[in-house]
C-alpha positions in Angstrom: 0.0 0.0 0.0 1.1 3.4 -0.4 1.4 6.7 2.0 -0.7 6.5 5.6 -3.1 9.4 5.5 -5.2 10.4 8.6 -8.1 12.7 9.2 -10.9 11.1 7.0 -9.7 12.0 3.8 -11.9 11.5 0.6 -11.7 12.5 -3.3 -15.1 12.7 -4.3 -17.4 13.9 -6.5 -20.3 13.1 -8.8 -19.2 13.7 -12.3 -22.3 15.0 -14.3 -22.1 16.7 -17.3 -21.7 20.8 -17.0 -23.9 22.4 -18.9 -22.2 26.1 -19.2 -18.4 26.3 -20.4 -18.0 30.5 -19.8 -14.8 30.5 -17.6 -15.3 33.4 -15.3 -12.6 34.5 -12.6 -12.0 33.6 -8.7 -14.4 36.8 -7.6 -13.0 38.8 -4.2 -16.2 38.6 -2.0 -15.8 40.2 1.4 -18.0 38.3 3.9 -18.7 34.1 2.1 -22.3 33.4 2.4 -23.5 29.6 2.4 -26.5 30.3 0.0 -26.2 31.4 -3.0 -28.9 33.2 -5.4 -28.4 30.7 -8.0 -29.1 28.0 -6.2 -32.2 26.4 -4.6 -30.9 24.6 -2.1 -32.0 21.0 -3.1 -29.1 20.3 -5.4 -27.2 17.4 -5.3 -24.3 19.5 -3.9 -25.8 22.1 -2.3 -24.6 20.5 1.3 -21.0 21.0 0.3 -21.0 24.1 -1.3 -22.9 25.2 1.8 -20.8 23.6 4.2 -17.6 24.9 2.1 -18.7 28.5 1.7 -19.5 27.9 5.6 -16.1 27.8 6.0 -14.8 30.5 3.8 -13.0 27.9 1.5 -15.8 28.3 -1.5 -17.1 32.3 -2.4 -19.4 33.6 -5.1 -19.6 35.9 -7.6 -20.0 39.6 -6.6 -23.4 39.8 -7.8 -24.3 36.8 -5.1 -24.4 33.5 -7.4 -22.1 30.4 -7.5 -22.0 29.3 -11.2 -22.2 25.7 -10.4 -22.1 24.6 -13.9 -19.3 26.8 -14.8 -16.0 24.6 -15.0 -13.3 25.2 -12.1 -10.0 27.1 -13.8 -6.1 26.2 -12.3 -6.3 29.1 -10.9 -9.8 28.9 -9.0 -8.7 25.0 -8.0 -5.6 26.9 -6.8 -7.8 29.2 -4.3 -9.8 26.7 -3.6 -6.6 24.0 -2.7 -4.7 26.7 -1.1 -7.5 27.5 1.6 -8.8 24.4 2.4 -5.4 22.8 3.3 -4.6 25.9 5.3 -1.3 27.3 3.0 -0.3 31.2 3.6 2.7 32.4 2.6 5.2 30.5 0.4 7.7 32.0 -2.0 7.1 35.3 -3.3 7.9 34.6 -6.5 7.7 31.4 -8.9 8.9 30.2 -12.2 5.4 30.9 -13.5 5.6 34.1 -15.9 1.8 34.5 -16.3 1.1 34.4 -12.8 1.4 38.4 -11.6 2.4 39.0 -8.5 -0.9 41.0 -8.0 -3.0 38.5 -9.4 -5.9 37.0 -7.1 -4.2 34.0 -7.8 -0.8 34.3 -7.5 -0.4 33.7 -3.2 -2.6 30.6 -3.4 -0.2 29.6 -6.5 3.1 30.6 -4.8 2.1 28.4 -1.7 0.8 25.1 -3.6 3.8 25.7 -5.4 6.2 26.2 -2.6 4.6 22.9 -0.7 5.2 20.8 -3.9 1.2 20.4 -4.5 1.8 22.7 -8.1 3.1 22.3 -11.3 2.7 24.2 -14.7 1.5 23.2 -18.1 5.2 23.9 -19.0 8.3 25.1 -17.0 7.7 28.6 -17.0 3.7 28.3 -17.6 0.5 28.0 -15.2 -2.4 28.3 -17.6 -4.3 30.0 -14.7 -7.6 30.3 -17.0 -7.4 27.1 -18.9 -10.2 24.5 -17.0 -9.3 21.7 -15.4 -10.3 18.2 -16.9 -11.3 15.3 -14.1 -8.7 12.7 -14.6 -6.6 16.1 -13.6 -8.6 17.1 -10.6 -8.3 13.5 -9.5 -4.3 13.8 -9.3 -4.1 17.5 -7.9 -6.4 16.2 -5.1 -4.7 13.2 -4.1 -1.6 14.8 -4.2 -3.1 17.2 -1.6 -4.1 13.8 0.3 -0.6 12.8 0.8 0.5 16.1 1.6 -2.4 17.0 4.0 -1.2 16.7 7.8 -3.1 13.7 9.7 -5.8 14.9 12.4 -5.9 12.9 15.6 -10.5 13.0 15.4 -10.3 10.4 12.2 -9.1 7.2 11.7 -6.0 6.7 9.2 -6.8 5.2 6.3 -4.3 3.7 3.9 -3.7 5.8 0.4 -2.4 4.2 -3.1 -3.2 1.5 -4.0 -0.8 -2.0 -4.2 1.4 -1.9 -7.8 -0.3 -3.0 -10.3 -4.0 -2.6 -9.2 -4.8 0.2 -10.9 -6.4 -1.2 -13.9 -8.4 -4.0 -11.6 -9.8 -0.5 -9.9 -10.8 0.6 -13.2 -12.5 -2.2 -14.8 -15.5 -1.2 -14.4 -15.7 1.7 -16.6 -16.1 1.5 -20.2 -13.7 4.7 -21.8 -10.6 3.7 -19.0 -8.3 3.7 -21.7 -8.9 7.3 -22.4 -7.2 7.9 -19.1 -4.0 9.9 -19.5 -1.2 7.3 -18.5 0.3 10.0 -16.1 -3.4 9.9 -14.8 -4.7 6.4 -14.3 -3.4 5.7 -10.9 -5.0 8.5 -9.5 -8.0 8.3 -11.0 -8.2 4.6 -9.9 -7.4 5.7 -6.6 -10.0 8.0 -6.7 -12.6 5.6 -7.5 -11.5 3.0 -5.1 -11.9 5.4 -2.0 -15.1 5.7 -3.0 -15.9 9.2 -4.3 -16.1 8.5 -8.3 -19.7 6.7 -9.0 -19.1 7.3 -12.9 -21.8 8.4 -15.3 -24.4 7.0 -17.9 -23.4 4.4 -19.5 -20.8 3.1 -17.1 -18.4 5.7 -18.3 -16.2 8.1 -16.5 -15.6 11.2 -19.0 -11.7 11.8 -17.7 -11.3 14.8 -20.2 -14.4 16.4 -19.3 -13.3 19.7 -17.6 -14.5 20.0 -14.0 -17.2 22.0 -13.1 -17.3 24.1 -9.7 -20.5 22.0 -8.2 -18.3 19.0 -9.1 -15.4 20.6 -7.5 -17.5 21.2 -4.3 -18.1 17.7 -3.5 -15.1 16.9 -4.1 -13.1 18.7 -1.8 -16.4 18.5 0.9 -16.0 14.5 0.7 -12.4 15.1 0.9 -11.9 17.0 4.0 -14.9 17.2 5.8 -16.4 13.9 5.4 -15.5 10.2 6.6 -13.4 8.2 3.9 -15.3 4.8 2.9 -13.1 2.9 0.8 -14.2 0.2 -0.9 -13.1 -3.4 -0.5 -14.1 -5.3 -4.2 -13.0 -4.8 -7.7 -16.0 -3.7 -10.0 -17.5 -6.2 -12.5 -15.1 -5.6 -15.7 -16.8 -4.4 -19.0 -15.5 -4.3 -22.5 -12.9 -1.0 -22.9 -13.7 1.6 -25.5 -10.5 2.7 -27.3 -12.5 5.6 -28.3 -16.1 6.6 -28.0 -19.2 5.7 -29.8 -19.7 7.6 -33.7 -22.1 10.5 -32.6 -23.9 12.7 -35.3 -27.2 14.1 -35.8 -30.3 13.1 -34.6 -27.9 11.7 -31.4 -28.4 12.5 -27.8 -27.6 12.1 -24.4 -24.7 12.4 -21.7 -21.9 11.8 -24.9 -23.0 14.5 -26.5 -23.2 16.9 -23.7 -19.7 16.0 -23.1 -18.8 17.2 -26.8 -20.7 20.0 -26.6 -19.4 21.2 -23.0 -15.8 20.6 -25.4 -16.5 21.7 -28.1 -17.7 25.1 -26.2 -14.5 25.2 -24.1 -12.4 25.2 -27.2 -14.1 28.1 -28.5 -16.4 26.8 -30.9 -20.3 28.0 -30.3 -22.7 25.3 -30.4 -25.8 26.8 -28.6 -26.9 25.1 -25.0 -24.9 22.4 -23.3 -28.2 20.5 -23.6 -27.1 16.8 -25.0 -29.0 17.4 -28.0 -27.1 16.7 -31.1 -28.8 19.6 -33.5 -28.1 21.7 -36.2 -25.9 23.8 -34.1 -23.8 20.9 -32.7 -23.3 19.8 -36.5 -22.0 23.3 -37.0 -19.2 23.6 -34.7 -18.5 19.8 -35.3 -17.9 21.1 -38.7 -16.0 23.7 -37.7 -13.6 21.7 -35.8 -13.3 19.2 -38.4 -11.6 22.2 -40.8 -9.7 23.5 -37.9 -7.9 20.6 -36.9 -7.9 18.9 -41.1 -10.1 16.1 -40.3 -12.8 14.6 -42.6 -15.6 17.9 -42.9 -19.1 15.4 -42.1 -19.9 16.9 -38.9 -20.1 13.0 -37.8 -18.0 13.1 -34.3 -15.7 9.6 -35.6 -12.6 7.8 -33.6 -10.5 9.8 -35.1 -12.3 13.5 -34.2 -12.9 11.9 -30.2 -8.9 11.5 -30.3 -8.9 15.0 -31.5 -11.0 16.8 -29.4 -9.0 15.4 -26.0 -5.8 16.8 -27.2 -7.1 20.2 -29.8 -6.3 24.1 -28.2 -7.8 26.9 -29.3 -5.9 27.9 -32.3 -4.0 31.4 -31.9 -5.0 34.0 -34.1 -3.1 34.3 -37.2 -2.5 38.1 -37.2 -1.6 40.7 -34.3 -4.0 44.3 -34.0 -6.0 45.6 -30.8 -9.9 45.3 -30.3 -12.2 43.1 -31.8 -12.1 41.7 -35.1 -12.4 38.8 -37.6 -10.5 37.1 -40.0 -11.7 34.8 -42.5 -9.7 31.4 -43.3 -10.4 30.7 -46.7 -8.5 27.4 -46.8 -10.0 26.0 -43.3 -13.8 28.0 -44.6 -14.0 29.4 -40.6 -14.5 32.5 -39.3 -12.1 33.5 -36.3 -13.5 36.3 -33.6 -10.4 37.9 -32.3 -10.6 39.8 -28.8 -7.2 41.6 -28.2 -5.4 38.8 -29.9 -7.3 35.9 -28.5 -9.5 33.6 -30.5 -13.0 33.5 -28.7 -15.1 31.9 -31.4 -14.7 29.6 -34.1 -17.7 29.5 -37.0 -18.3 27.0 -39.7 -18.8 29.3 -42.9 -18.7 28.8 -46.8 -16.9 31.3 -48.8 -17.0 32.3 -52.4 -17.0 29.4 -55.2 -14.6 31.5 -57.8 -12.6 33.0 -54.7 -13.6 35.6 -52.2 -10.9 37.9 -52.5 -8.1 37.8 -49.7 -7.4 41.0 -48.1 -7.7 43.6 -45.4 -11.0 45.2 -44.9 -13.5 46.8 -42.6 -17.5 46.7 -41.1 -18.9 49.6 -43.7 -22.3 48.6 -43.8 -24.8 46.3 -41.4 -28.4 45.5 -42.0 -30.5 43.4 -39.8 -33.0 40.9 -40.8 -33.5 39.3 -44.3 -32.3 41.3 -47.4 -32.8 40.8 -50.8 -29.7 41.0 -53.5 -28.7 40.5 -57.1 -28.1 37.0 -55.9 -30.4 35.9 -53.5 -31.4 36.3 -49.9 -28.7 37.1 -47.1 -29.3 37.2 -43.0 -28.2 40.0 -40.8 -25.5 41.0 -44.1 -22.0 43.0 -42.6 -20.7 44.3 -45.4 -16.6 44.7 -45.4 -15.9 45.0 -49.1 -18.0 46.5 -51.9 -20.1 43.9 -52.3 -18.9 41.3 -50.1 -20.6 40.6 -46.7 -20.5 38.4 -43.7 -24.0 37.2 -43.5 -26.6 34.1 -42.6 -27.5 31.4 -44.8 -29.4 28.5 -45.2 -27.2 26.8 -47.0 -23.4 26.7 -45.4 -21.8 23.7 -47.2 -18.0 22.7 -45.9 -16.5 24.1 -49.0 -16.5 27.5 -50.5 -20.1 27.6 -51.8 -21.1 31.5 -52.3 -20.9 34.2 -54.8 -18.3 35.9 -53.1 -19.5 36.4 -49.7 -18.9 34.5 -46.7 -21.9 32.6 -45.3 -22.6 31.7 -41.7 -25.2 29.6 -40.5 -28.4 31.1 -39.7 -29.0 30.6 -36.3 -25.1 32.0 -35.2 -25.9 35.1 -37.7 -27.9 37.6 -35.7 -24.9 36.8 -33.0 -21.9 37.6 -35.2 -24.2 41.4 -36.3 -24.1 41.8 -32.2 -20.7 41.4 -32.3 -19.1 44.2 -35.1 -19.2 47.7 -35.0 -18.7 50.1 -38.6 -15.2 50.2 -39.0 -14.5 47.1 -37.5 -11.7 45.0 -39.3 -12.4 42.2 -41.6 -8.8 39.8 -42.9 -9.1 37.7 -45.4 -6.6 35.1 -46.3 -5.2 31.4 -47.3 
């Protein structure tokens, strides 16, 4: 067995699907309050984000709410680490160049660092906004297991389990070979102390990011509840080396975990609802020319493998504000925000070419408009006679008279977005 760990220590959580993928800081809230205006109270982890917030280790939002669907950031899991083991102080500094020294962050960071509980996506690299997955949640937490110091009220209780028993731990779930390597014996660990039930379909979703309800339990079974290990190995299924085809007309807890994905990597889908529409088929798309894969909105082996491994692509060009540009080769449309990508749209450009170049908003009309050549949605014009607009018809390959065609349901969004003037890059 591994390390001896005392004081009722458990890793739990129940891992449901999140159903919101907006990313929003670790707010400064003066006083914590145990209820929250989002919640009703008779949630499935209402108790421990009461109890937490009870004890000043969980706060809301300044404007009262929790955001339980919203997933938990490195930074946020820092806080929330940092406080409930007790950590102040640390080194004033660490190898970490995008964590400020007056960041929010940066003292829970510094002392999770400094008590060997923290590492970074790369030597010199937190990634304090990029969401943590489960399979990673399950290692930072029972690294703060073995670190946490024994308390003389609970009964030890042995942690790690005996070489080689990992994968009997694991057996029971279906997508266990989609565990990160680095990964699997926590996550087995996890499960065997008794705080990961798994989901539908006898799966356990280790890439699905973390959401903060999820991230409540877990640390309230952790550290304020009684460990109950548990003393078989599950029944073993059949291992998926990848998950099942999904594609229109699908639904269920698979396809809420795309679409919580495919909405963390930037690409709009609508609702995290498990419904595998017109919209999901979209940013499927979408990703499919982003990453060169197969452009049938069909979610195959081969995009599953993608989507666990696939960033947000960088922007291709460097100005201020908002803008677009407009990948003709890849047929997506890139919203820039001060040089970061925040959404990714399937379009179709123009069949003879839609001409690559710099250019700005000049004109915007809402609604349906009549041209030369047919209908157009909510048209932005940024050439003479070239527009950004809605269509019914947004094949994956360059399809239009020249203009660059959205889908209609995203189109009203995209005229919300750009102002007259605005700038418009085309290129290959």
């Amino acid at each position: 067995m591994g390390a001896v760990i005392a004081g009722g220590l458990l890793l739990g959580a129940v891992w449901a699907a999140p159903t919101d993928a907006a990313q929003p800081p670790e707010p400064t809230v003066a006083a914590p309050s145990p209820a929250f205006t989002d919640m009703a109270g008779d949630e499935w982890f209402a108790e421990a984000v009461g109890a937490l917030a009870a004890e000043g280790v969980i706060r809301g939002r300044d404007d009262g709410s929790f955001g339980p669907s919203d997933p938990i950031t490195r930074a946020q899991m820092a806080a929330l680490l940092a406080r409930i083991l007790g950590l102040r102080g640390g080194p004033t500094s660490t190898p970490f160049l995008d964590v400020a020294c007056d960041s929010w962050y940066h003292e829970s960071v510094a002392a999770l660092y400094g008590a060997g509980l923290a590492s970074g996506t790369t030597p010199t690299t937190f990634s304090p906004e990029v969401p943590v997955t489960r399979q990673q949640a399950a290692s930072l937490m029972i690294r703060a297991l073995e670190a946490h110091p024994a308390e003389e009220s609970r009964p030890d209780v042995d942690l790690g389990p005996a070489e080689g028993e990992a994968s009997a731990w694991l057996a029971g779930f279906r997508d266990r070979l989609l565990i990160a390597p680095v990964h699997v014996a926590a996550v087995a660990e996890a499960y065997r102390l008794g705080i990961i039930e798994g989901a539908e379909g006898g799966r356990l979703y280790p890439g699905l990011n973390l959401t903060r309800a999820q991230m409540a339990a877990m640390l309230y079974r952790a550290f304020l509840q009684p460990i109950t290990p548990r003393d078989c190995y599950p029944a073993e299924v059949p291992a998926e080396s990848a998950y099942p085809t999904q594609s229109k007309g699908s639904s269920g807890m698979l396809v809420a975990f795309l679409e919580s994905r495919l909405t963390a990597l930037r690409y709009p889908c609508g609702d995290v609802d498990g419904v595998y529409d017109d919209r999901t088929r979209d940013a499927v798309m979408a990703f499919e020319k982003v990453e060169r894969l197969p452009r049938d909105g069909v979610v195959d082996a081969g995009v599953w493998q993608c989507l666990f491994v696939a960033q947000t692509p960088t922007p291709r060009l460097s100005a201020p504000g908002t803008r677009l540009e407009v990948d003709l080769t890849r047929q997506v449309v890139f919203v820039v925000r001060e040089n970061a990508v925040t959404e990714i749209i399937h379009c179709s450009t123009g069949r003879a070419g839609t001409p690559p170049g710099h250019g700005r908003v000049w004109l915007m009309q809402t609604g349906w408009r009549e041209c030369s050549v047919g209908w157009m949605f909510y048209p932005c014009y940024f050439y003479p006679h070239i527009a950004i607009h809605g269509s019914s018809s947004v094949p994956p390959w360059p399809a239009s008279h020249g203009c660059v065609r959205t889908p209609n349901w995203i189109a009203p969004w995209v005229y919300s977005q750009l102002r007259v003037g605005m700038s418009v890059d085309v290129y290959y």
